[in-house]
Residue, then its C-alpha position, 0 to 999 in steps of 0.5 A: x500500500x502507498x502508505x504516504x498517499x492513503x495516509x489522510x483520504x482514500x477510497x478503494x475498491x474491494x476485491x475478491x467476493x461480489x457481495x450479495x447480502x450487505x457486508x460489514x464494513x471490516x469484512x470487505x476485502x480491499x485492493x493493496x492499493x487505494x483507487x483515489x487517495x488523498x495526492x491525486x484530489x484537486x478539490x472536493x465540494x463538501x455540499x455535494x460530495x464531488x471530487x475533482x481530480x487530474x485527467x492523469x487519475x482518469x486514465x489510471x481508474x480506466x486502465x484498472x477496468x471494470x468498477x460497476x457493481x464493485x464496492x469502494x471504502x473512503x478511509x480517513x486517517x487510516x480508518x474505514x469511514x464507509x463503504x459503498x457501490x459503483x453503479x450507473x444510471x441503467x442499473x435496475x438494482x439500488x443500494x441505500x448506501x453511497x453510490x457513485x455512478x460511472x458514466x458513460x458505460x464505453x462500448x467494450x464493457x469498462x465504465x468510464x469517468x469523467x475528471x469528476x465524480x460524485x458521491x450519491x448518498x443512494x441509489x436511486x434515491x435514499x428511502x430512509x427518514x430524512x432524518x436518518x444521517x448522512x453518513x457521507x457527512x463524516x466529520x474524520x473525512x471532513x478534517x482530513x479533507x481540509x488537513x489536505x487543503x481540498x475541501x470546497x464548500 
């Protein structure tokens, strides 16, 4: 693992089992090294949960191939905050935990993304109370955000 990259933000995907039921958070077995840390994030828009990044990460995430359907763990300061789904909008399924959708679908089967993505707090929508709380609103992720100086909004 990139231990001086992921020390302050990461997110990585899970490796291994396709999960079925909802996992534990501890159980998810991730990749060695993260998908997204904390060196390759140019901004992060708190209010809406977008993460901009340099066209460089684009191309990396791409030559990883395929995300849809495989989960991602944002870890903060070395600790699993949350996991969630990669998805895109021609998903019959939804998941109530974050999602973030890969657009647009290229013709030989990877999931492309632009420079951006967003972190969704569900998918399709969230079906809870609205006074349920937002896990994406994670105040160890928000300090390691602005420790890193990205943090928008």
């Amino acid at each position: 693992m990139c231990f001086e990259c992921s020390e302050t933000f990461a997110i990585y995907i899970s490796i291994g089992t396709e999960y079925q039921t909802t996992p534990k958070l501890k159980e998810i077995e991730l990749s060695p090294e993260p998908l997204l840390c904390s060196k390759e994030i140019s901004e992060y828009k708190w209010s809406t949960h977008q993460i901009k990044f340099p066209h460089a990460t684009h191309e990396r995430m791409i030559e990883r191939g395929d995300l849809l359907h495989k989960l991602f763990v944002i870890v903060a300061y070395r600790q699993r905050i949350y996991w969630g789904k990669f998805m895109d909008d021609l998903d019959s399924s939804g998941c109530q935990n974050p999602v973030i959708k890969l657009i647009p679908r290229h013709p030989d089967g990877r999931n492309t993304t632009p420079d951006t993505f967003v972190i969704e707090r569900a998918y399709p929508g969230y079906f809870g109370s609205e006074n349920d709380p937002d896990i994406r609103n994670n105040q160890q992720i928000y300090k390691a955000l602005s420790d890193l100086g990205v943090l928008a909004d």
